[in-house]
N, C-alpha and C positions, 0 to 999 in steps of 0.2 A: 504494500500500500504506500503512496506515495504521501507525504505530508510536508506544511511550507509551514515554517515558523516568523513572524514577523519581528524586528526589534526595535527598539528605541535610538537607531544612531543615527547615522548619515541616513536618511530618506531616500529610498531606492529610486529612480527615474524611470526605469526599464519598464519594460512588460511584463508580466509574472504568469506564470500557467499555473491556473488555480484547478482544472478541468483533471476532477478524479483524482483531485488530493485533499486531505485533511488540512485546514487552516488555520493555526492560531496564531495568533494577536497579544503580543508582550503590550502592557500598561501604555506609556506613549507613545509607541506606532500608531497606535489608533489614530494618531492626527493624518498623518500623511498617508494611509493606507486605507482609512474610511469609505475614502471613494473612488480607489483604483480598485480593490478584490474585494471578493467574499470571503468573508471573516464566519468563522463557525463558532471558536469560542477565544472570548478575551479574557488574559489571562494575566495577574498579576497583583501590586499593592495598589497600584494607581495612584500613587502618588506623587507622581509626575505630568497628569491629564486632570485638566479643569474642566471635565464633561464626565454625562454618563454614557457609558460607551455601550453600544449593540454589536450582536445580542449582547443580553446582561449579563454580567458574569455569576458563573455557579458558585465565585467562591472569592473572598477579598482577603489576601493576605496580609498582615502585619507591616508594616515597612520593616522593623527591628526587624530581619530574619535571617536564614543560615545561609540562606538559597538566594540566587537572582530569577527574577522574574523568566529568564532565558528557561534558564536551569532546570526552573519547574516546568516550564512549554516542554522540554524535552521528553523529560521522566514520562509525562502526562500523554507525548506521542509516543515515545517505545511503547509505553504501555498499551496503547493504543494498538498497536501492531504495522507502527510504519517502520519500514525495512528501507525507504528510499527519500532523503529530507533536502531540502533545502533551505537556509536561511538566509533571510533579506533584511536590510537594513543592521548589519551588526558589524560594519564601518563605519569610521570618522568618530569626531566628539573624543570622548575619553577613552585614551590610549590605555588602559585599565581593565577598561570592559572588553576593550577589541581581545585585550590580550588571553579575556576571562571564554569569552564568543569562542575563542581556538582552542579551546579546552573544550569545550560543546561540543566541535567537530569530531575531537577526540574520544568522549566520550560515545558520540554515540557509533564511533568507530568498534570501538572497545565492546559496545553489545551485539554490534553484528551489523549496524546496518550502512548503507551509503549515504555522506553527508557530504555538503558542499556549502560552504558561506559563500556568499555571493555579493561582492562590494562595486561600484558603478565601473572598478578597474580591472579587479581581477575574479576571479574563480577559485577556489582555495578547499582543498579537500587535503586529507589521509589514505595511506593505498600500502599495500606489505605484497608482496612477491611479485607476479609480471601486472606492472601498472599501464595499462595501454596508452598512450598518447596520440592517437595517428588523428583522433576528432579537433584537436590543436593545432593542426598544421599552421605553419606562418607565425605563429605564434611565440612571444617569449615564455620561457618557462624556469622557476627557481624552485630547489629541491634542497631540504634543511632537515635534519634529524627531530623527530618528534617523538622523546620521550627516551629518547639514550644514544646512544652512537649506532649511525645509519652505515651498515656494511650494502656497498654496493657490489652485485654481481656481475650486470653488464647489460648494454644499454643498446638501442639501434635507433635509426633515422636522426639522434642529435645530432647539431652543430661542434657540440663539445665533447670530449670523452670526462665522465668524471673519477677522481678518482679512486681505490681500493673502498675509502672509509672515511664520513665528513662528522666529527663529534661535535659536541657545543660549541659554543666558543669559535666555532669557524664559518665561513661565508663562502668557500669555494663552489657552493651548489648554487649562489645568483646567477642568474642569465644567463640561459643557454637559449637555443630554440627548437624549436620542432621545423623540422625539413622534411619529411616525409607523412603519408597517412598511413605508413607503416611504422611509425617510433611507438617503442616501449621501454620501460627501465625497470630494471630488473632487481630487486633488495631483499635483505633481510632489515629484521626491526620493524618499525614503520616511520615513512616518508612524509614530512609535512608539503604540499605539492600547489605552488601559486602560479599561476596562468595569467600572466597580463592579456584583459580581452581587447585593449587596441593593436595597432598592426604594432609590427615588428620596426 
């Protein structure tokens, strides 16, 4: 099942395919996403939105709490039984939260299913052993260790060869490109993976 989670940051511009996905609505997205998609359920403390948002929400959480509003959209869609997400709006604004939104990624990497945050720049997902690339063509693409030291195997259609193993602390995985609609890269561990979606 396919599910879109909305957030509070940078206001998405794009189009979004709503068509046979589950919808929710972080607290103040609702401003800027009110009247672009269908919203199924909105989801948070709200206390960051001066309205009542539609539909009403099933449940208002505390501001004081453990969790970010994200965090809970998430839990609430695995739970749900979406296997394939996307997340909007969870660029720009507070570099804190971006940082926290790439743990969401991870997360819901972590329970099985395919995630992508999606920022007005790039595309940005999680992938462990052959990560296809060839729907990127033309494309820049940066490849960073997420969650420990990324052993790389071996790669086809890049620009660049990378190399053996990129651990923290290092930048060797910015900008390469996709040359081919045959690239893939190939790891152990798992790969944090950003896709600049302007040209090259």
């Amino acid at each position: 099942m396919r599910g879109v989670i909305l957030l509070n940051g940078e206001p998405y511009l794009g189009a979004i395919d709503c068509k046979n996905a589950l919808v929710y609505c972080c607290d103040g997205a609702y401003r800027w996403a009110k009247n672009k998609v269908r919203i199924d359920k909105n989801i948070g403390d709200f206390d960051s939105l001066d309205e009542t948002p539609y539909p009403l929400p099933e449940e208002v959480y505390p501001a004081e709490k453990d969790f970010t509003d994200g965090e809970i959209a998430l839990k609430k869609m695995l739970e749900a039984g979406a296997d394939e997400i996307e997340i909007y709006g969870g660029g720009g604004g507070r570099e804190d939260h971006f940082i926290g939104n790439l743990q969401l990624v991870y997360k819901a990497f972590e329970s099985g299913a395919k995630c992508a945050l999606i920022t007005q720049n790039s595309r940005i997902f999680a992938g462990t052993s052959r990560i296809f690339l060839g729907n990127y063509a033309k494309k820049t693409i940066s490849v960073l260790p997420f969650g420990g030291t990324l052993h790389i195997i071996n790669s086809k259609g890049l620009k660049y060869e990378y190399p053996d193993s990129i651990s923290y602390g290092e930048c060797r995985g910015i900008s390469n490109i996709v040359e081919t609609e045959e690239a893939y890269l190939t790891v152990e561990d798992v790969a944090l993976i950003f896709i600049n979606l302007g040209e090259v």
